[in-house]
C-alpha positions as CSV (number, residue, x, y, z in Angstrom):
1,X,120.3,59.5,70.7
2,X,122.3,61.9,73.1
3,X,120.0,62.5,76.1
4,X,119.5,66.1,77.2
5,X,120.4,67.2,80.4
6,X,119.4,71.2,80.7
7,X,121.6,73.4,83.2
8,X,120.3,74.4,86.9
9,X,120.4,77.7,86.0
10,X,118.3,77.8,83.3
11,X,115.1,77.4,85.4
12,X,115.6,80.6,87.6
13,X,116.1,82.5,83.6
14,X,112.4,80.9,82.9
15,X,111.7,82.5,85.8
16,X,113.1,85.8,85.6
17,X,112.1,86.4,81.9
18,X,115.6,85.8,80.6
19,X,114.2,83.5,77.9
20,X,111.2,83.5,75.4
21,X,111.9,80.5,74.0
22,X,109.5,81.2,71.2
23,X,111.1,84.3,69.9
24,X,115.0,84.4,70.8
25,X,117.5,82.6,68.6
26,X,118.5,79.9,70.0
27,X,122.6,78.2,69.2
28,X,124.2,74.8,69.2
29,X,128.2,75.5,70.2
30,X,130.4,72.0,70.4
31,X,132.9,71.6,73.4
32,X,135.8,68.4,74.2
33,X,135.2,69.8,77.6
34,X,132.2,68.0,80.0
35,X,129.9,71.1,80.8
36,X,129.4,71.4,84.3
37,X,125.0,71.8,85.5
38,X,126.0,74.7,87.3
39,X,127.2,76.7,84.6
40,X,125.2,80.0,83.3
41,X,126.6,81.7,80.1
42,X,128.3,80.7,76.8
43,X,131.5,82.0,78.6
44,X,131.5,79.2,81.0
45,X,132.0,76.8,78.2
46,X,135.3,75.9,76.5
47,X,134.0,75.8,73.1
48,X,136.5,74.3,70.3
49,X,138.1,75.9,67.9
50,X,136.4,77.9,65.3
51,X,137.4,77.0,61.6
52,X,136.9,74.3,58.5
53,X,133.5,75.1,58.9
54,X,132.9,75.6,62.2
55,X,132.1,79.1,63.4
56,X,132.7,81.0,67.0
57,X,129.3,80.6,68.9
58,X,128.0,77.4,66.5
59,X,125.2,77.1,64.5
60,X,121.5,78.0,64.8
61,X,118.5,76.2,66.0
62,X,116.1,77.1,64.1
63,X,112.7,77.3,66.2
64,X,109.7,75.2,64.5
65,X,107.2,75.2,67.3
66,X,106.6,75.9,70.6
67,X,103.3,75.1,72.8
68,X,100.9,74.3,74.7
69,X,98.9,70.9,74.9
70,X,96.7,70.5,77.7
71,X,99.5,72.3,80.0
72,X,102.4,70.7,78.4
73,X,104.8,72.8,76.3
74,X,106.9,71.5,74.3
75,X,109.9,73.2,72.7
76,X,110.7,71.8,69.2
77,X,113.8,73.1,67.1
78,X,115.1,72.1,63.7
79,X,117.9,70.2,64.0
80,X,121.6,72.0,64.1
81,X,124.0,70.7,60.8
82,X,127.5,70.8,61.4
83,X,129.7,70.5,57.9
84,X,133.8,70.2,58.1
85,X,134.8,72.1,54.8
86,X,138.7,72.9,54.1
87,X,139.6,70.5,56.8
88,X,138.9,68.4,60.3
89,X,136.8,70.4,63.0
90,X,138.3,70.4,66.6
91,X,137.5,66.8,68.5
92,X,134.6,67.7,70.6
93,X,132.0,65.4,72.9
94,X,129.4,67.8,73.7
95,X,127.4,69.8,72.6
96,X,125.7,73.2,74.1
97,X,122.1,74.6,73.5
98,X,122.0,78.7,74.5
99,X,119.9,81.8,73.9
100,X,122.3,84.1,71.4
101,X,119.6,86.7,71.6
102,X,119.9,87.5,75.7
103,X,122.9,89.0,76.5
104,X,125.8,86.9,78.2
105,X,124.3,84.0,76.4
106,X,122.7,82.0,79.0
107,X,122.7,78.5,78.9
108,X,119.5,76.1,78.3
109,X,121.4,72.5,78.1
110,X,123.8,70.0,76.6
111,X,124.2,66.4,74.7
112,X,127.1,64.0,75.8
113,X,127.2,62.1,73.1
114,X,129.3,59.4,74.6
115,X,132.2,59.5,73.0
116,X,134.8,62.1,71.0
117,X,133.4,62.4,67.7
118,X,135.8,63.5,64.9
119,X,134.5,65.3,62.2
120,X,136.6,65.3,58.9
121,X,136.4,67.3,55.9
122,X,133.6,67.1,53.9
123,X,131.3,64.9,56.6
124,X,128.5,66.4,58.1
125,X,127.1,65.5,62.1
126,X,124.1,66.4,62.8
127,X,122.5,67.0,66.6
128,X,119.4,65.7,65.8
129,X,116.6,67.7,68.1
130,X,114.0,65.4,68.6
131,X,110.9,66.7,66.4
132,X,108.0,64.8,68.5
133,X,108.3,65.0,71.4
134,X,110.7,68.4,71.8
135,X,113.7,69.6,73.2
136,X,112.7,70.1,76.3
137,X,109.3,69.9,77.6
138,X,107.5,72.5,80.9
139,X,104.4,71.1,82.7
């Protein structure tokens, strides 16, 4: 499994009320090109093409829970499905979690999944969000 590795400024919009993870819709976009930690918005990322199934801005995480446990919160999403229809989706790496509900799109954090992954018609990948032990977790 892809480990997650969240962007830097992610924690100053926790912070600063940018997010409520439990309400905003958050997105899975796919990108060939290595996100950088220090990145902020959905613009900073070179997302591939949209087409054979693959749509501008990705597809939705859907939220399933998020909360607290003796001070640990942990943020679990359903995971994002990704289906090639009418042809091969863009070769892509990575891919990016952000909050499509906050304007700009900030950024919460990406999977480098260690190697180009080529998505043909008709197959389905899947970023599979871990549903145990969360996304992310906040102590």
């Amino acid at each position: 499994m892809a480990v997650f590795n969240k962007f830097d400024q992610f924690v100053l919009d926790l912070a600063t009320k940018v997010h409520n993870l439990n309400a905003d819709a958050l997105k899975v976009m796919l990108t060939d090109t290595l996100p950088v930690r220090t990145n902020k918005v959905k613009a900073d990322i070179a997302e591939i093409a949209a087409g054979n199934g693959y749509v501008t801005g990705g597809n939705v995480a859907a939220f399933n829970s998020g909360g607290d446990t003796a001070g640990l919160y942990k943020l679990i999403l359903a995971p994002a499905e990704f289906t090639a229809a009418g042809g091969n989706f863009a070769q892509f790496r990575y891919a990016v979690l952000y909050n499509s509900t906050a304007s700009g799109g900030p950024l919460v954090g990406f999977w480098d999944f260690g190697a180009e992954v080529n998505l043909t018609n008709g197959n389905v990948f899947i970023v599979g969000l871990d549903q145990v032990n969360g996304v992310l977790t906040l102590q």
